[in-house]
PyMOL Python script that loads the backbone (N, CA, C, O; Angstrom):
from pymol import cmd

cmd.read_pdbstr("""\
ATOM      1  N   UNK A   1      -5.088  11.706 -17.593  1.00  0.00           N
ATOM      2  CA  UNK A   1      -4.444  11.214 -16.394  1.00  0.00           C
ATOM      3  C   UNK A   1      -2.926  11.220 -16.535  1.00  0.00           C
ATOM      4  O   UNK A   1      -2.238  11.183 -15.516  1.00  0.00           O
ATOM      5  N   UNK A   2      -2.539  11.250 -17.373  1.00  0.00           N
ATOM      6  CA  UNK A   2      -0.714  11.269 -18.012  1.00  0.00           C
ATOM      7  C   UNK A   2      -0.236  12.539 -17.607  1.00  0.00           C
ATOM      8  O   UNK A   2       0.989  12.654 -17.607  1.00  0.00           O
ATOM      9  N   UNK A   3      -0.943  13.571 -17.245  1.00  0.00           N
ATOM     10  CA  UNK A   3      -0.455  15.157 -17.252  1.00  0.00           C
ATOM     11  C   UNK A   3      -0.127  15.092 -15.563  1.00  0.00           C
ATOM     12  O   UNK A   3       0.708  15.838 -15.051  1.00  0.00           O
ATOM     13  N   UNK A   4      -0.902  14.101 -14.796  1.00  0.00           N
ATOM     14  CA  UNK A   4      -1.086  14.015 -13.280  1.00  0.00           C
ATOM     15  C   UNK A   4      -0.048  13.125 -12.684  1.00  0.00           C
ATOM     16  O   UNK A   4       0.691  13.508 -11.777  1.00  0.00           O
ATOM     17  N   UNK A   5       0.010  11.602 -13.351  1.00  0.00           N
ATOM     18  CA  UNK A   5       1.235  11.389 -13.475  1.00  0.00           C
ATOM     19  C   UNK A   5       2.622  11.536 -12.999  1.00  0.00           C
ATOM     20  O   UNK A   5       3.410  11.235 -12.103  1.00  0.00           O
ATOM     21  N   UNK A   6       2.431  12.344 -14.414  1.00  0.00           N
ATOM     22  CA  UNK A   6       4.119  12.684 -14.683  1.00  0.00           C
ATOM     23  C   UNK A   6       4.247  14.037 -13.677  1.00  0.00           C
ATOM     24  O   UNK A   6       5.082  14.807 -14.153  1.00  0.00           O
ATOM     25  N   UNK A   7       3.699  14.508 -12.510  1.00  0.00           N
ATOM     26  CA  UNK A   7       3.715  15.153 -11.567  1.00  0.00           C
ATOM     27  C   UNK A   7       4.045  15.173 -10.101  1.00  0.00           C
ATOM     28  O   UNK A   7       3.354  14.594  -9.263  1.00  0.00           O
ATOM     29  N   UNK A   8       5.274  15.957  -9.788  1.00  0.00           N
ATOM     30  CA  UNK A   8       5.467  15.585  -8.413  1.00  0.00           C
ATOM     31  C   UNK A   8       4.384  15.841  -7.251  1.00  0.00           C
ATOM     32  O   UNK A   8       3.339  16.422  -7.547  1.00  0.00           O
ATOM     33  N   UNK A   9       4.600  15.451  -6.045  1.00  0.00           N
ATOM     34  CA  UNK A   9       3.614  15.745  -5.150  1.00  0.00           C
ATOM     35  C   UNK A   9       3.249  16.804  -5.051  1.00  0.00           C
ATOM     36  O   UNK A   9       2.090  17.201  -5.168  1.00  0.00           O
ATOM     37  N   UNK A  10       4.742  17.754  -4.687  1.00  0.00           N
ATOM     38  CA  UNK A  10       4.699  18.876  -4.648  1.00  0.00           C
ATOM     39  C   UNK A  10       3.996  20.127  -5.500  1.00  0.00           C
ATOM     40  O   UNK A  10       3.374  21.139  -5.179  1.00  0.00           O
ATOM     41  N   UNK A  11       4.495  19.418  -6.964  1.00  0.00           N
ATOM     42  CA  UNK A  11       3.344  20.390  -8.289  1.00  0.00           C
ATOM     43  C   UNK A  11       2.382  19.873  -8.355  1.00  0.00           C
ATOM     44  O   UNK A  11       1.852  20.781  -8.995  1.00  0.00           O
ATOM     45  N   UNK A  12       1.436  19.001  -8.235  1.00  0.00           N
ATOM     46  CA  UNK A  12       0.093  18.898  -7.218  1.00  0.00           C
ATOM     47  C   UNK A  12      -0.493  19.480  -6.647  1.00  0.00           C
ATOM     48  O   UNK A  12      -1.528  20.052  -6.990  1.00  0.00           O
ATOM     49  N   UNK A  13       0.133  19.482  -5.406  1.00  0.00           N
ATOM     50  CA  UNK A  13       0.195  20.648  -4.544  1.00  0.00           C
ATOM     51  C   UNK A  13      -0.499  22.272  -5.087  1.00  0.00           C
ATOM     52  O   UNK A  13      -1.564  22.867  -4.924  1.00  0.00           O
ATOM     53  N   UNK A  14       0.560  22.481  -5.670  1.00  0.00           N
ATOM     54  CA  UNK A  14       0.712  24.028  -5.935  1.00  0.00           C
ATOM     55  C   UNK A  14      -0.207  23.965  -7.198  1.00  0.00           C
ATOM     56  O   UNK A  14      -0.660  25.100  -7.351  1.00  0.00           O
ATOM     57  N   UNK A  15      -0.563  23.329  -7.934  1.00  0.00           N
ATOM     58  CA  UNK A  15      -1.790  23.561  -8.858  1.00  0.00           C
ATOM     59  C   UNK A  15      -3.174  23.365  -8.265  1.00  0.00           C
ATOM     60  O   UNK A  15      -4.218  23.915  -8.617  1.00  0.00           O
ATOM     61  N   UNK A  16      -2.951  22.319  -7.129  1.00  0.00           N
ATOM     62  CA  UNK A  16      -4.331  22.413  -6.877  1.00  0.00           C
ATOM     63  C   UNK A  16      -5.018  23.429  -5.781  1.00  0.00           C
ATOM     64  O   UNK A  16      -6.220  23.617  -5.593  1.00  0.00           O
ATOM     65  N   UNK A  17      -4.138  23.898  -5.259  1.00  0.00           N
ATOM     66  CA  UNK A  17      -4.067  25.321  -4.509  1.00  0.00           C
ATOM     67  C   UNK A  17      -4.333  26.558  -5.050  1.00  0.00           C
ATOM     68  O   UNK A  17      -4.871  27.544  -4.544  1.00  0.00           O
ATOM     69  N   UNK A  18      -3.821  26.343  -6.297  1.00  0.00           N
ATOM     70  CA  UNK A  18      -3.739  27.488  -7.130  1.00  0.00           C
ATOM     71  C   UNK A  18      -4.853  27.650  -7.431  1.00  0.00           C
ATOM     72  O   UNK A  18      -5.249  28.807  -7.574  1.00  0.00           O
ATOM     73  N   UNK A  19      -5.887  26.369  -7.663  1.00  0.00           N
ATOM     74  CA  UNK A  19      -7.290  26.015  -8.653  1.00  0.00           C
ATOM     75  C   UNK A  19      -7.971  26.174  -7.590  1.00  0.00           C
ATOM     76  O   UNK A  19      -9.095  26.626  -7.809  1.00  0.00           O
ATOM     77  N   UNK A  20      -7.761  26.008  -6.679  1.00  0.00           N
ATOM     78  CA  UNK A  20      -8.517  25.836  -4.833  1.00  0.00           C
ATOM     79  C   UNK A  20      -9.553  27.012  -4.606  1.00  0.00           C
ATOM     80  O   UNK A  20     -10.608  26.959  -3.973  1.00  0.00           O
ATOM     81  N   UNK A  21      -8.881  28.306  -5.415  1.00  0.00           N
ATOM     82  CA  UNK A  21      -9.244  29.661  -4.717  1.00  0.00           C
ATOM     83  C   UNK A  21     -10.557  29.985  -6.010  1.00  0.00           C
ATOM     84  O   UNK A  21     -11.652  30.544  -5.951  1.00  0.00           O
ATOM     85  N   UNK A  22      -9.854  29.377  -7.026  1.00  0.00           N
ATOM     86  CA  UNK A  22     -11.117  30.085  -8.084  1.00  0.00           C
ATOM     87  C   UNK A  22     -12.168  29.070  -8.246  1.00  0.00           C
ATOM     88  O   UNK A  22     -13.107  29.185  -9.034  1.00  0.00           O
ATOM     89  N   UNK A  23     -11.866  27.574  -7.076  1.00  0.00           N
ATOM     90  CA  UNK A  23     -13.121  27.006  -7.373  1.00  0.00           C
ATOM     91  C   UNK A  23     -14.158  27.209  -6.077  1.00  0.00           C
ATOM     92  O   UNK A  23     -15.363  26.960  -6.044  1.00  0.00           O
ATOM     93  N   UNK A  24     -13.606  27.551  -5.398  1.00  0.00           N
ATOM     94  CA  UNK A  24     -14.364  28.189  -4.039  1.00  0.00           C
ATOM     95  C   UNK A  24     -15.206  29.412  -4.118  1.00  0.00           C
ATOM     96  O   UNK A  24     -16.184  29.675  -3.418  1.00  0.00           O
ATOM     97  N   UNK A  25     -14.760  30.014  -4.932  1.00  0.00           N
ATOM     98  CA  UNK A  25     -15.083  31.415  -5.297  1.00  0.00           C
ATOM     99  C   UNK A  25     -16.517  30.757  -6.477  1.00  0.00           C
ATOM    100  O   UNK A  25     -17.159  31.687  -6.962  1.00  0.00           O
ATOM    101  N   UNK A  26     -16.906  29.600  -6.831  1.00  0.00           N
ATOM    102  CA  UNK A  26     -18.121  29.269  -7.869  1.00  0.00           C
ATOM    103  C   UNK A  26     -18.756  27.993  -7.002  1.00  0.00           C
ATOM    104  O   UNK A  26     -19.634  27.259  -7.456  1.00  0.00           O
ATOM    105  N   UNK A  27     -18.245  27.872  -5.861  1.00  0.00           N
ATOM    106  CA  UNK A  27     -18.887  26.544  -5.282  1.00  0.00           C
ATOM    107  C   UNK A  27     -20.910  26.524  -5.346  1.00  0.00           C
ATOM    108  O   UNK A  27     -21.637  25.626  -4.921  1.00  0.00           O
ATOM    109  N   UNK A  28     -21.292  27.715  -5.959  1.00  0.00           N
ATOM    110  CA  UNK A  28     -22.600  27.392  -6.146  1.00  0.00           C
ATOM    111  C   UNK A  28     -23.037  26.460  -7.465  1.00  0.00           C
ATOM    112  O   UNK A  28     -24.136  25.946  -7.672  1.00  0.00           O
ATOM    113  N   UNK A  29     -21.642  26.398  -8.421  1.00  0.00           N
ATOM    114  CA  UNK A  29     -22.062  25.750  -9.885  1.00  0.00           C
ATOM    115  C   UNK A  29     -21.496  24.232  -9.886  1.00  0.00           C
ATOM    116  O   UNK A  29     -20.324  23.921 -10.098  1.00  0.00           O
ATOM    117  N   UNK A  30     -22.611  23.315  -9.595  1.00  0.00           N
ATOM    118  CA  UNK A  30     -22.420  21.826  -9.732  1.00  0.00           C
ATOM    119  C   UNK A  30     -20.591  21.306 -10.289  1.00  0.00           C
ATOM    120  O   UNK A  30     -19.879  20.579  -9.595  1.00  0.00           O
ATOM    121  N   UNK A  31     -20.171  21.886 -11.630  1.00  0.00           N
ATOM    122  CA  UNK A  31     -19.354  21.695 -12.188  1.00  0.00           C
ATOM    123  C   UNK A  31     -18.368  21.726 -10.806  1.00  0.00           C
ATOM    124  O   UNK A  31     -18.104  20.626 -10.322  1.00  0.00           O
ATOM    125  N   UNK A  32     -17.837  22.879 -10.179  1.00  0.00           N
ATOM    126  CA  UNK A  32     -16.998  23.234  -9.438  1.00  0.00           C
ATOM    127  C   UNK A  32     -17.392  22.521  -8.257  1.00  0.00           C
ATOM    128  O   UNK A  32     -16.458  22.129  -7.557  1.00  0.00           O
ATOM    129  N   UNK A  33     -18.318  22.316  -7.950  1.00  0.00           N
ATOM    130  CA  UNK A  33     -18.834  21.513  -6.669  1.00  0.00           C
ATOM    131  C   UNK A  33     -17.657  20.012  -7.286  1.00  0.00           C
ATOM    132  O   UNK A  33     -16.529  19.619  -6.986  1.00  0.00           O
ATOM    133  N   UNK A  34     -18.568  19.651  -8.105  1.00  0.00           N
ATOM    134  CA  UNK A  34     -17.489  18.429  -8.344  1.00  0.00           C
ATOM    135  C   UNK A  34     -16.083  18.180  -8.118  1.00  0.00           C
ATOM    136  O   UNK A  34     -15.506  17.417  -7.343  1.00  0.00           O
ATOM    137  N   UNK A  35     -15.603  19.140  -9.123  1.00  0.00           N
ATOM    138  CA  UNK A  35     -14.238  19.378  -9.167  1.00  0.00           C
ATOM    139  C   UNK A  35     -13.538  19.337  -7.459  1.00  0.00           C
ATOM    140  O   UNK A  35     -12.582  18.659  -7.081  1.00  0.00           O
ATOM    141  N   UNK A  36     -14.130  20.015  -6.887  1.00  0.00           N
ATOM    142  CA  UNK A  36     -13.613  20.720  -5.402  1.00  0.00           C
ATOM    143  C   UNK A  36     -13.947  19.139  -4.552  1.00  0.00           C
ATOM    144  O   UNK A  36     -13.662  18.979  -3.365  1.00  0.00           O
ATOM    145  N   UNK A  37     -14.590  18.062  -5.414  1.00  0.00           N
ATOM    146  CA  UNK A  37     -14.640  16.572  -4.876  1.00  0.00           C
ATOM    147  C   UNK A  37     -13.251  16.251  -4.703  1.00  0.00           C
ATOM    148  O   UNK A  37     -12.393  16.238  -3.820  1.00  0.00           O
ATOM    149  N   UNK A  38     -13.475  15.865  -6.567  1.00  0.00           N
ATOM    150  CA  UNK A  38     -12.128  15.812  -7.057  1.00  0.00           C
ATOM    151  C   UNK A  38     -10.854  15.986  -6.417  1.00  0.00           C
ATOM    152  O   UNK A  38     -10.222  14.962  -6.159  1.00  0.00           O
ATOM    153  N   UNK A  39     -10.429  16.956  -6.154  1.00  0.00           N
ATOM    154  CA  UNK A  39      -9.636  18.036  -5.605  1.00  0.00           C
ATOM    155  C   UNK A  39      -9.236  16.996  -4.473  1.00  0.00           C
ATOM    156  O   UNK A  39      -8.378  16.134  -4.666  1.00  0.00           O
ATOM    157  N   UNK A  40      -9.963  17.152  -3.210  1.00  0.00           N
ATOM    158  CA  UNK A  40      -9.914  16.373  -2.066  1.00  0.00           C
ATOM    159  C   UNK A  40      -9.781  14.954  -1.988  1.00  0.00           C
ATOM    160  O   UNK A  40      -9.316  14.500  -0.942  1.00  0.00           O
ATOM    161  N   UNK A  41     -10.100  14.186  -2.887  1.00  0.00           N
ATOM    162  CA  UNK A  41      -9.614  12.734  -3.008  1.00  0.00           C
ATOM    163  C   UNK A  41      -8.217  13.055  -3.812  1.00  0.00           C
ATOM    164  O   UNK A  41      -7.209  12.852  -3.135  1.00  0.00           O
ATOM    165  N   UNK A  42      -8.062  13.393  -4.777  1.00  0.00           N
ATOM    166  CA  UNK A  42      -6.298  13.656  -4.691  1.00  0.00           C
ATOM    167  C   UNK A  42      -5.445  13.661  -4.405  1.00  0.00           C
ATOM    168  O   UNK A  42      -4.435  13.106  -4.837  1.00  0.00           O
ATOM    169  N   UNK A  43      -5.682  14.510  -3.321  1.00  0.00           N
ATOM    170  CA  UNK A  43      -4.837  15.539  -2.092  1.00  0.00           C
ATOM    171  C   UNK A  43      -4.573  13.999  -1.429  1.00  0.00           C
ATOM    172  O   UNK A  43      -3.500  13.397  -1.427  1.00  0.00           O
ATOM    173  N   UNK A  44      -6.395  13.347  -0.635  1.00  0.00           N
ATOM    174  CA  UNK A  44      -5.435  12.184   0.265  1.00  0.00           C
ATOM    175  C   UNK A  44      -4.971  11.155  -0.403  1.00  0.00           C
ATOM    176  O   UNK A  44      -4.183  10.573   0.342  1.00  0.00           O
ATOM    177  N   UNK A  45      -5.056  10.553  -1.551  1.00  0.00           N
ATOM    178  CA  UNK A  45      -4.580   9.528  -2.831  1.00  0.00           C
ATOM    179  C   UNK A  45      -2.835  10.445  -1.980  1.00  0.00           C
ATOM    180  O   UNK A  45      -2.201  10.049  -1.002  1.00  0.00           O
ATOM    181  N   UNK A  46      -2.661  11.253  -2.551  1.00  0.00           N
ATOM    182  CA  UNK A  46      -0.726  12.073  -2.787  1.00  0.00           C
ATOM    183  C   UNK A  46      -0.695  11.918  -1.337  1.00  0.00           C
ATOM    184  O   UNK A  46       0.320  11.260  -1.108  1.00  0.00           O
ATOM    185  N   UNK A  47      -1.282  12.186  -0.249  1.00  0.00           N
ATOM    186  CA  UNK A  47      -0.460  11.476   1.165  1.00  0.00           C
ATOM    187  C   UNK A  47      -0.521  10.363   1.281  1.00  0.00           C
ATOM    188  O   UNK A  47       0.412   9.800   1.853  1.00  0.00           O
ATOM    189  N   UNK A  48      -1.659   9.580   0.779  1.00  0.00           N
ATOM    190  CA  UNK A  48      -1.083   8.117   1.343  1.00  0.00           C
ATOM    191  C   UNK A  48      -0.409   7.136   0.450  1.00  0.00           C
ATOM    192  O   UNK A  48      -0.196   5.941   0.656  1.00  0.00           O
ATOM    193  N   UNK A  49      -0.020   8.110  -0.916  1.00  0.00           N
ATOM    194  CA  UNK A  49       1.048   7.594  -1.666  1.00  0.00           C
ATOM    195  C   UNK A  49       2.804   7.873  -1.151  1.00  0.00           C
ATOM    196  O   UNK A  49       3.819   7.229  -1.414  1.00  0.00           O
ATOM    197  N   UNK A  50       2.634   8.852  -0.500  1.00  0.00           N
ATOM    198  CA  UNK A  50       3.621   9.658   0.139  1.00  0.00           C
ATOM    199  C   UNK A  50       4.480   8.986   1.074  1.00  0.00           C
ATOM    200  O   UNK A  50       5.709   8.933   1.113  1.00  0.00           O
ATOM    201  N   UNK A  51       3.260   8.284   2.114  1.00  0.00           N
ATOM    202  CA  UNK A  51       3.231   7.694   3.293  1.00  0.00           C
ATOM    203  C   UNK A  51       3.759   6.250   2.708  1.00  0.00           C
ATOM    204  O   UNK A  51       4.813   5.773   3.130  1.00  0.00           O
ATOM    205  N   UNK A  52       2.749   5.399   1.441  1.00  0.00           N
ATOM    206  CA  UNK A  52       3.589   3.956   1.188  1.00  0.00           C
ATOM    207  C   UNK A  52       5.053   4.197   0.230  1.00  0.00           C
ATOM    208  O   UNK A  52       5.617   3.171  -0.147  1.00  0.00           O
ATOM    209  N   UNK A  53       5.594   5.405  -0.116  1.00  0.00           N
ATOM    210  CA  UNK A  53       6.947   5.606  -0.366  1.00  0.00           C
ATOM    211  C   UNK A  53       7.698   5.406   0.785  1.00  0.00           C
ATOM    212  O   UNK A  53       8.175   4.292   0.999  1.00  0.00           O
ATOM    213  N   UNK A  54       7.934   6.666   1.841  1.00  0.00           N
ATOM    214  CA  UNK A  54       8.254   6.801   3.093  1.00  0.00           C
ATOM    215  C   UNK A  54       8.434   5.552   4.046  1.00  0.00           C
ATOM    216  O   UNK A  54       9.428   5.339   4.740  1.00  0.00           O
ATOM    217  N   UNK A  55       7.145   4.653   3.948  1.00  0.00           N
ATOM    218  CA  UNK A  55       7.528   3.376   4.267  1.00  0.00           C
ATOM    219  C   UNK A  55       8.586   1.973   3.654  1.00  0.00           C
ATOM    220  O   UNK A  55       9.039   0.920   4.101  1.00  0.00           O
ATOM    221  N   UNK A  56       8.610   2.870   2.187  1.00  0.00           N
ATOM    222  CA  UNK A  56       9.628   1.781   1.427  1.00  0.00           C
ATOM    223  C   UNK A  56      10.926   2.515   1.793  1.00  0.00           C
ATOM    224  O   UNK A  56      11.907   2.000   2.328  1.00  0.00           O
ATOM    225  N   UNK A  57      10.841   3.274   1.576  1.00  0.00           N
ATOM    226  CA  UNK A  57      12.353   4.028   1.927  1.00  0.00           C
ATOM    227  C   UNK A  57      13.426   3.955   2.823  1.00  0.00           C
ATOM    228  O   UNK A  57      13.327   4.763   3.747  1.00  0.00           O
ATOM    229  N   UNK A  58      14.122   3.454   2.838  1.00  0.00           N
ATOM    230  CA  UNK A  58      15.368   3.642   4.491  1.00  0.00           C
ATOM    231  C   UNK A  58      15.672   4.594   4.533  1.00  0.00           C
ATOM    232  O   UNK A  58      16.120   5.420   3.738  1.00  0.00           O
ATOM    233  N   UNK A  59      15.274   4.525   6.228  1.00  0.00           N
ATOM    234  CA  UNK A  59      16.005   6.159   6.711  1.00  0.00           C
ATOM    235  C   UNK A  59      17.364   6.394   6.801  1.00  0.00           C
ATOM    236  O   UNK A  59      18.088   5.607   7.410  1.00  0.00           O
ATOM    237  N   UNK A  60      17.825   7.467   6.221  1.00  0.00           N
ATOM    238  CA  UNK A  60      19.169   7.759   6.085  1.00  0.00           C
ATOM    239  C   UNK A  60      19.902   7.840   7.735  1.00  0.00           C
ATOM    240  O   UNK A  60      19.417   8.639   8.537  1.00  0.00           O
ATOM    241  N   UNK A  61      21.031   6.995   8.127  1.00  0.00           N
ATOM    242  CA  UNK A  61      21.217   7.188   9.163  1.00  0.00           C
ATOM    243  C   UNK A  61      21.934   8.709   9.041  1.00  0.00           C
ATOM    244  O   UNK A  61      22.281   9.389   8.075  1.00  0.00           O
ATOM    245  N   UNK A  62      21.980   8.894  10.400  1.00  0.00           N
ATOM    246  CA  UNK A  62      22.619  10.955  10.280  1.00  0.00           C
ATOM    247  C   UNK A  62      23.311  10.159  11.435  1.00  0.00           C
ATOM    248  O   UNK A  62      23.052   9.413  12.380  1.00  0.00           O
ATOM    249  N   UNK A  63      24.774  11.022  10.519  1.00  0.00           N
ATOM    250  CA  UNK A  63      26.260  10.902  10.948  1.00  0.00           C
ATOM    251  C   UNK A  63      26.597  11.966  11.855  1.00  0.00           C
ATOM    252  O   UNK A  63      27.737  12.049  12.313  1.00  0.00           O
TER     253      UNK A  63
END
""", "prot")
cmd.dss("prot")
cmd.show_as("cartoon", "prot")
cmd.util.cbc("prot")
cmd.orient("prot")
């Protein structure tokens, strides 16, 4: 869990996208079924972590 972490949203993102295509491509083997669980609770965990940042945050007024 330390490797996930220390990871921005964004490289998240792009790894699990990356992993997206070759686990779709085995969605008949339990293992990858899982994973492709996995995958999708993540994804919304990183928006609605996103979302309680965004809410801590002040919006920058624009000058």
């Amino acid at each position: 869990m330390t490797w996930i972490a220390n990871q921005t949203p964004e490289e998240l993102r792009a790894f699990l996208r990356k992993r997206e295509k070759e686990w779709i491509g085995s969605m008949t083997d339990p293992l990858a079924q899982r994973l492709w669980k996995e995958v999708q609770v993540l994804d919304a965990r990183i928006v609605e972590l996103e979302k309680q940042l965004a809410a801590r945050t002040p919006a920058k007024a624009v000058a």
